[in-house]
mmCIF file of the N, C-alpha and C atoms, coordinates in Angstrom:
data_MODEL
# 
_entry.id   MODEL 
# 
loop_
_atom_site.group_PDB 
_atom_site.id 
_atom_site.type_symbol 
_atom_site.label_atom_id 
_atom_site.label_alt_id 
_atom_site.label_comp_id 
_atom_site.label_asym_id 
_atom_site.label_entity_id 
_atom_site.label_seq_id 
_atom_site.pdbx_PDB_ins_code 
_atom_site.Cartn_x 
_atom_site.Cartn_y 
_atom_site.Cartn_z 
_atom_site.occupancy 
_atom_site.B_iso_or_equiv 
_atom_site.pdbx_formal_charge 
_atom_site.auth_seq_id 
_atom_site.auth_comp_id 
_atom_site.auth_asym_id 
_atom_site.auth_atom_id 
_atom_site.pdbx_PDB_model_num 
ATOM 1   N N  . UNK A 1 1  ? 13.390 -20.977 -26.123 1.00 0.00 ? 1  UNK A N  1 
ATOM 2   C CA . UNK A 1 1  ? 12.046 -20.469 -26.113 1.00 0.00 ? 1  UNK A CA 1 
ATOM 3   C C  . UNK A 1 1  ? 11.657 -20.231 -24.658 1.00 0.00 ? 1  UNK A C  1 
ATOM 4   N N  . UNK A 1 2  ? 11.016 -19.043 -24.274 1.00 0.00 ? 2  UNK A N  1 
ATOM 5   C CA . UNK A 1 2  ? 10.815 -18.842 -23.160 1.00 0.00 ? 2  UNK A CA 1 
ATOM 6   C C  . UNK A 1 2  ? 9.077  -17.949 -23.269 1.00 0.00 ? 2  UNK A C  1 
ATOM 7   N N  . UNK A 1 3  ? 8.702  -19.289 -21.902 1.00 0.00 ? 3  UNK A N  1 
ATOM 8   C CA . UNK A 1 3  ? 7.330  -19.086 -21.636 1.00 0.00 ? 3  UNK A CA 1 
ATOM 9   C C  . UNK A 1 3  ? 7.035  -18.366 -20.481 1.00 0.00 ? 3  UNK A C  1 
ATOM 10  N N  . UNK A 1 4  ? 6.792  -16.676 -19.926 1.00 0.00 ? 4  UNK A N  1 
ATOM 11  C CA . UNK A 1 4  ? 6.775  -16.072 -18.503 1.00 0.00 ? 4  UNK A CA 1 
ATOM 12  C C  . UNK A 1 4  ? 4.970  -16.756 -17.856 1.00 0.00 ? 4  UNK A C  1 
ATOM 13  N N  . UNK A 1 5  ? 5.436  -16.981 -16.904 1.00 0.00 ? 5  UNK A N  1 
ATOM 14  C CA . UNK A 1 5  ? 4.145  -17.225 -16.043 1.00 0.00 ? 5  UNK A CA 1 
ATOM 15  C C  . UNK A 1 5  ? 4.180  -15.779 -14.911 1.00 0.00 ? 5  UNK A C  1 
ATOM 16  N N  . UNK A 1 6  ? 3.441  -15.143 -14.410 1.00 0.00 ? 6  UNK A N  1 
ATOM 17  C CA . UNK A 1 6  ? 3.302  -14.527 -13.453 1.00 0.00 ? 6  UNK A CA 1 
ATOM 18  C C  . UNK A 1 6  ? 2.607  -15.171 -12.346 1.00 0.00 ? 6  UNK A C  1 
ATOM 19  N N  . UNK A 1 7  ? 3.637  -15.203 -11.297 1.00 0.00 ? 7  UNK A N  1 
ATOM 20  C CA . UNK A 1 7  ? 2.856  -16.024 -10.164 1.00 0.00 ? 7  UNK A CA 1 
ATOM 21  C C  . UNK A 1 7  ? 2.897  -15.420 -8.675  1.00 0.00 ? 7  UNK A C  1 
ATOM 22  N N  . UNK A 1 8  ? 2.350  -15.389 -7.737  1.00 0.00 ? 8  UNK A N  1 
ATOM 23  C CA . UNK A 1 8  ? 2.090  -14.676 -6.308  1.00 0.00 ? 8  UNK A CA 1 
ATOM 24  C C  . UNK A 1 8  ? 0.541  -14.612 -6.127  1.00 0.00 ? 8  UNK A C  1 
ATOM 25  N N  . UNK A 1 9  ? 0.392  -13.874 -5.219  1.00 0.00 ? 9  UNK A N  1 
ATOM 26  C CA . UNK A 1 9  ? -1.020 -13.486 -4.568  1.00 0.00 ? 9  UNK A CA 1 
ATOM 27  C C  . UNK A 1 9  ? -1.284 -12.151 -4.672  1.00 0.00 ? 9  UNK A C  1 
ATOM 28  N N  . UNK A 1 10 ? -2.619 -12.041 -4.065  1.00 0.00 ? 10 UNK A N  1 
ATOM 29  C CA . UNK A 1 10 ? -2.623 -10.646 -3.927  1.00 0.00 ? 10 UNK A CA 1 
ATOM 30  C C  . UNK A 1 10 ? -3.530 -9.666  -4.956  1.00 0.00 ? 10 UNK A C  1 
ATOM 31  N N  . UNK A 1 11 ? -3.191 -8.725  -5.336  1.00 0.00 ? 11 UNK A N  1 
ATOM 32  C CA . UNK A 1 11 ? -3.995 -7.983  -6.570  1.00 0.00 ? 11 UNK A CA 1 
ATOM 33  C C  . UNK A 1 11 ? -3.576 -8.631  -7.730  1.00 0.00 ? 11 UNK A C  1 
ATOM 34  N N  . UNK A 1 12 ? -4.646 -8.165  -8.865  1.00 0.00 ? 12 UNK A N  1 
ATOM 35  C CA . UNK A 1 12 ? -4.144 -8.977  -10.177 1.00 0.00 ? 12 UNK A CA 1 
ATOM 36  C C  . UNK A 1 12 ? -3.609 -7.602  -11.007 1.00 0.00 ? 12 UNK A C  1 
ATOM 37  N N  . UNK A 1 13 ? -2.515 -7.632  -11.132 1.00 0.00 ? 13 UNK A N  1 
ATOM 38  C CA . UNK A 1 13 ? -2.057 -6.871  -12.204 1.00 0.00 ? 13 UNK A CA 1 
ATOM 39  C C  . UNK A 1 13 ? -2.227 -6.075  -13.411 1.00 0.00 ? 13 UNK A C  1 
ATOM 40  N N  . UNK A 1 14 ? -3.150 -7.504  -14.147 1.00 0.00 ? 14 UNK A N  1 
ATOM 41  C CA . UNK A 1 14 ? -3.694 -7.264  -14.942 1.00 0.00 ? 14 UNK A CA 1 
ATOM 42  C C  . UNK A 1 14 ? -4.869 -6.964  -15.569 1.00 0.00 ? 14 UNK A C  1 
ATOM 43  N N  . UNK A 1 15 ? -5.459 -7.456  -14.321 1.00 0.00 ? 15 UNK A N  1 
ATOM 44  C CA . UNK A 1 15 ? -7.242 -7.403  -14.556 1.00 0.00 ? 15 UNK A CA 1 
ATOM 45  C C  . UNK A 1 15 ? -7.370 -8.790  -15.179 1.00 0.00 ? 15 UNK A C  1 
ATOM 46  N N  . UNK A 1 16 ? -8.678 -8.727  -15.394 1.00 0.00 ? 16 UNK A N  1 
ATOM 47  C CA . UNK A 1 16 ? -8.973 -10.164 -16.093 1.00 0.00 ? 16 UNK A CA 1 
ATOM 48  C C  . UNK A 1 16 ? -8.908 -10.371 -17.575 1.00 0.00 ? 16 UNK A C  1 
ATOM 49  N N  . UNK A 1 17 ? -7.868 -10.516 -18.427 1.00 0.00 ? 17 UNK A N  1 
ATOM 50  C CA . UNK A 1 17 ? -7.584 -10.807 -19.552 1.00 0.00 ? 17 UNK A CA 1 
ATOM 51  C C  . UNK A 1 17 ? -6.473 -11.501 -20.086 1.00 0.00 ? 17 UNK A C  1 
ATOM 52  N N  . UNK A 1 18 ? -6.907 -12.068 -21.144 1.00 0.00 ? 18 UNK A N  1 
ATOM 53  C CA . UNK A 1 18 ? -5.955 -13.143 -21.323 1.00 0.00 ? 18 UNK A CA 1 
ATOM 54  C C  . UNK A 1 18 ? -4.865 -12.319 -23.185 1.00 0.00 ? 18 UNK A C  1 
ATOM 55  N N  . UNK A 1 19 ? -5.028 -11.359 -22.838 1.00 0.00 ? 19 UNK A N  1 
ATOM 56  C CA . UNK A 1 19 ? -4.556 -10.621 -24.139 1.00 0.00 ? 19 UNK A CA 1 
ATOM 57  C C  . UNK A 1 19 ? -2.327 -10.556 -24.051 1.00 0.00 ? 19 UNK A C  1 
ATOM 58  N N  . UNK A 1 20 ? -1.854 -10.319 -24.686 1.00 0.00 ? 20 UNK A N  1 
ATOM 59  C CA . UNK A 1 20 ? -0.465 -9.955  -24.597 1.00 0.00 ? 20 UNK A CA 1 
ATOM 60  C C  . UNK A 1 20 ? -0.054 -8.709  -23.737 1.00 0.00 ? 20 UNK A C  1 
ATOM 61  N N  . UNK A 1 21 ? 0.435  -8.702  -23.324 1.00 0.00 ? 21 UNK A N  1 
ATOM 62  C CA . UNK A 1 21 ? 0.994  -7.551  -22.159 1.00 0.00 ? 21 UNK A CA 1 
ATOM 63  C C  . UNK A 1 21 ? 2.603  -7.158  -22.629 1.00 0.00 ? 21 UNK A C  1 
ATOM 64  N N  . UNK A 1 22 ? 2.784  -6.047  -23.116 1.00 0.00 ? 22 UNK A N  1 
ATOM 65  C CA . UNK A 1 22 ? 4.616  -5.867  -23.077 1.00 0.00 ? 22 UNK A CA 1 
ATOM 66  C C  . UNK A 1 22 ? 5.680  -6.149  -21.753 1.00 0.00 ? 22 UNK A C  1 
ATOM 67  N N  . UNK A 1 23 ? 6.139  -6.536  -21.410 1.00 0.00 ? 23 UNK A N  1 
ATOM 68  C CA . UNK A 1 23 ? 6.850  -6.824  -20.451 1.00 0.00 ? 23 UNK A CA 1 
ATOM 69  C C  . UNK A 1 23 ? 8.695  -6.269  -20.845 1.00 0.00 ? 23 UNK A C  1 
ATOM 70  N N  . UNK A 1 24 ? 9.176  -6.077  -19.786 1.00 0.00 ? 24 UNK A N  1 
ATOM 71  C CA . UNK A 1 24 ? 10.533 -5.671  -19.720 1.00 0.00 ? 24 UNK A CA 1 
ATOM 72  C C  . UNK A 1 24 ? 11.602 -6.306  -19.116 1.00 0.00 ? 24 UNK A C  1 
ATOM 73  N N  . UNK A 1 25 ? 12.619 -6.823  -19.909 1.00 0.00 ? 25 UNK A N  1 
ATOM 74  C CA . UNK A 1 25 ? 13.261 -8.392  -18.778 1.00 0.00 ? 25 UNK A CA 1 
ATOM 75  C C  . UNK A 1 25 ? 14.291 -7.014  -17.720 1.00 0.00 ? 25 UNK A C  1 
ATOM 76  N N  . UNK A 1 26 ? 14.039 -7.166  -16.801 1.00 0.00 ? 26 UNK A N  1 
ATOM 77  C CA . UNK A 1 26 ? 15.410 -6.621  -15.638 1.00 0.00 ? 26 UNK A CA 1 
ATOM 78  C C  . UNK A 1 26 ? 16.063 -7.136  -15.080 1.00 0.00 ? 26 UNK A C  1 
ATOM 79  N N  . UNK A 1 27 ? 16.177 -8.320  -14.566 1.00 0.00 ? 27 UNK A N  1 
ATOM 80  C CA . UNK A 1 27 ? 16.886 -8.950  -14.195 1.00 0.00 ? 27 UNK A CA 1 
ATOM 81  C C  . UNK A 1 27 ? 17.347 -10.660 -14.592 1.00 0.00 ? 27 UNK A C  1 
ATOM 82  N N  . UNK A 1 28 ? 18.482 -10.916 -14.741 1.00 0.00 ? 28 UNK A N  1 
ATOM 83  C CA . UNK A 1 28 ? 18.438 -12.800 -14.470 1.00 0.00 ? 28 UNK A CA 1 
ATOM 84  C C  . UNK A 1 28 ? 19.116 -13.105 -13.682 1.00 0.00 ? 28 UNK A C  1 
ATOM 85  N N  . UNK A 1 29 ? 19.125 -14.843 -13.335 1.00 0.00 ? 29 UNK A N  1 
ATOM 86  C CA . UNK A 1 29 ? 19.885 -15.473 -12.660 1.00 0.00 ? 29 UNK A CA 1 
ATOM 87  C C  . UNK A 1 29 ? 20.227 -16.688 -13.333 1.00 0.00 ? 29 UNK A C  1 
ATOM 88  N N  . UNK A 1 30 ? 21.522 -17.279 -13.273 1.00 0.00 ? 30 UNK A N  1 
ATOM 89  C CA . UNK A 1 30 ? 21.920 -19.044 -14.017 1.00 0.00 ? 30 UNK A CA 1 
ATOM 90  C C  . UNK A 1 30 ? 21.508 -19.666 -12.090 1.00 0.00 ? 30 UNK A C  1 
ATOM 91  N N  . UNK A 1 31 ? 20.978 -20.718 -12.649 1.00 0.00 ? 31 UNK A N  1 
ATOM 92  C CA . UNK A 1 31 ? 20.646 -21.006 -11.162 1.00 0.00 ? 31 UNK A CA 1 
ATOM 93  C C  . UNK A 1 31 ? 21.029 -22.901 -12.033 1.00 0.00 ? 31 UNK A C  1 
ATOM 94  N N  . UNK A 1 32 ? 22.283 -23.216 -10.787 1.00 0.00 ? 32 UNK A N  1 
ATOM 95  C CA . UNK A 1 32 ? 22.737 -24.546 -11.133 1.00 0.00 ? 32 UNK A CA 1 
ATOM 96  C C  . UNK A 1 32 ? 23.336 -24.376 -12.500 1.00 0.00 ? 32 UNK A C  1 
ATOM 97  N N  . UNK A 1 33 ? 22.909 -25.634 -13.169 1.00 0.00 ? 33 UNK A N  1 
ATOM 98  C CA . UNK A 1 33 ? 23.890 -25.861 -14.348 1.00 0.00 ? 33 UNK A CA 1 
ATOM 99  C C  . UNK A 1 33 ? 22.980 -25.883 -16.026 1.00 0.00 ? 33 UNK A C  1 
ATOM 100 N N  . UNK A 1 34 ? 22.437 -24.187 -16.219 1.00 0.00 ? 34 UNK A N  1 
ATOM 101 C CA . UNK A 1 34 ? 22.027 -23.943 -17.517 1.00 0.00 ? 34 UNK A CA 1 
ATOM 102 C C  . UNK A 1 34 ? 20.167 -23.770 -16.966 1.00 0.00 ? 34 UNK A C  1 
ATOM 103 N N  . UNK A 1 35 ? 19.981 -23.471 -16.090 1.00 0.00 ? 35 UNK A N  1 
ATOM 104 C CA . UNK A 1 35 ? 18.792 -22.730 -15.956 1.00 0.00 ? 35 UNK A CA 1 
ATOM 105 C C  . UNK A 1 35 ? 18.519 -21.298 -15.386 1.00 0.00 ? 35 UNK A C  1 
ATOM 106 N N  . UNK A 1 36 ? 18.407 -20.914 -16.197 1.00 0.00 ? 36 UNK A N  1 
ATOM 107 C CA . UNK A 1 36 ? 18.397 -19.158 -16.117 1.00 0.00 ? 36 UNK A CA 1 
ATOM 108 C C  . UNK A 1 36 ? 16.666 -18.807 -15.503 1.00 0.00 ? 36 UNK A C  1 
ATOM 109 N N  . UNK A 1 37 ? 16.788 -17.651 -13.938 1.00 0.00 ? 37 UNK A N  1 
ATOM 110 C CA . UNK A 1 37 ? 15.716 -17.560 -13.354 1.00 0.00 ? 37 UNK A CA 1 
ATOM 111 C C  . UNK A 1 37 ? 15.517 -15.657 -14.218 1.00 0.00 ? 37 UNK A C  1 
ATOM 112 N N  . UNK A 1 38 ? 14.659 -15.417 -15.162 1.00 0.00 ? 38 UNK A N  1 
ATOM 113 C CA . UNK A 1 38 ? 14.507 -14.141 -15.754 1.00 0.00 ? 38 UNK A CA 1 
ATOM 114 C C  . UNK A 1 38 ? 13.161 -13.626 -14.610 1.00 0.00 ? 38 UNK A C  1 
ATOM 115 N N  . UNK A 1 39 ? 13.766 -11.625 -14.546 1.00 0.00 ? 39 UNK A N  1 
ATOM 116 C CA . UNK A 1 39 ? 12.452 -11.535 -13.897 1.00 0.00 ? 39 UNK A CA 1 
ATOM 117 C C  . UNK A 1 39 ? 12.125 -9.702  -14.830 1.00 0.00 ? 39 UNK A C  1 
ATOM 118 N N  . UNK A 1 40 ? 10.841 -10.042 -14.895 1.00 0.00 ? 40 UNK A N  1 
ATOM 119 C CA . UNK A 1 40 ? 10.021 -9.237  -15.957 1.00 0.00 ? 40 UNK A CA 1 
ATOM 120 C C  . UNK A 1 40 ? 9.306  -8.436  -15.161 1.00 0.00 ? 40 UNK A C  1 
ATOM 121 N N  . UNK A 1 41 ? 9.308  -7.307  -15.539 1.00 0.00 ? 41 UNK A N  1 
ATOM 122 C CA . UNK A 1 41 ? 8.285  -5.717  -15.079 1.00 0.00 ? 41 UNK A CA 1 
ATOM 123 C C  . UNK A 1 41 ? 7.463  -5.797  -16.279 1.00 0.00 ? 41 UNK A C  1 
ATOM 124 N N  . UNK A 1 42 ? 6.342  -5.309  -16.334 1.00 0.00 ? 42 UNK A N  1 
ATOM 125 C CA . UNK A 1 42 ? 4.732  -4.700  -17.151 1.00 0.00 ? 42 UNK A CA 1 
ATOM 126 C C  . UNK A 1 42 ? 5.485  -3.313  -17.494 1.00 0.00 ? 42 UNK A C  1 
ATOM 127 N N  . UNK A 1 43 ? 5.373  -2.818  -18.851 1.00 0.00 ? 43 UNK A N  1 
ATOM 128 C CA . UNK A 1 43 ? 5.983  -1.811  -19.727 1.00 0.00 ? 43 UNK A CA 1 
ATOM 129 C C  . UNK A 1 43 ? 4.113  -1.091  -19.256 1.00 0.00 ? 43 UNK A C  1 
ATOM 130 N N  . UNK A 1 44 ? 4.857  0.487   -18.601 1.00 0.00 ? 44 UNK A N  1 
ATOM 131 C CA . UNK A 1 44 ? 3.602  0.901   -18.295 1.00 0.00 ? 44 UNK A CA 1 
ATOM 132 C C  . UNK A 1 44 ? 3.310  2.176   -19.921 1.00 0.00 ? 44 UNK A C  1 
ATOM 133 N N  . UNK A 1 45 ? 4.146  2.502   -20.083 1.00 0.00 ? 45 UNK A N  1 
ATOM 134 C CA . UNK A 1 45 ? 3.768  3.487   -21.123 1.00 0.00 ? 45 UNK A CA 1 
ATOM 135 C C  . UNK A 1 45 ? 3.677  2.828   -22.778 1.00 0.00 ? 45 UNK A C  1 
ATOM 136 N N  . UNK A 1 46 ? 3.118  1.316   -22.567 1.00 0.00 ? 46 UNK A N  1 
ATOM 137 C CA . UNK A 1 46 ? 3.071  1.034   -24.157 1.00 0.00 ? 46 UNK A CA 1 
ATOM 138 C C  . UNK A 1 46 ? 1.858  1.308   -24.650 1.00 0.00 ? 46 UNK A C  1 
# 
């Protein structure tokens, strides 16, 4: 089961809402022994 947090500074992405957003996985990493670092883009044409 996998929970994405979006985290940094700066502008908010999303604006202020707490609604579902489509996201797109592009990249991973196994980092050590069975933890995978996933990194997600915002699906702009959904």
């Amino acid at each position: 089961m996998t929970y994405p947090v979006v985290v940094g500074a700066g502008e908010r992405p999303f604006n202020e809402t707490s609604g579902v957003k489509p996201m797109r996985l592009v990249d991973t990493r196994t980092v050590g022994d069975g933890l995978a670092f996933l990194i997600y883009q915002p699906v702009r044409d959904a």
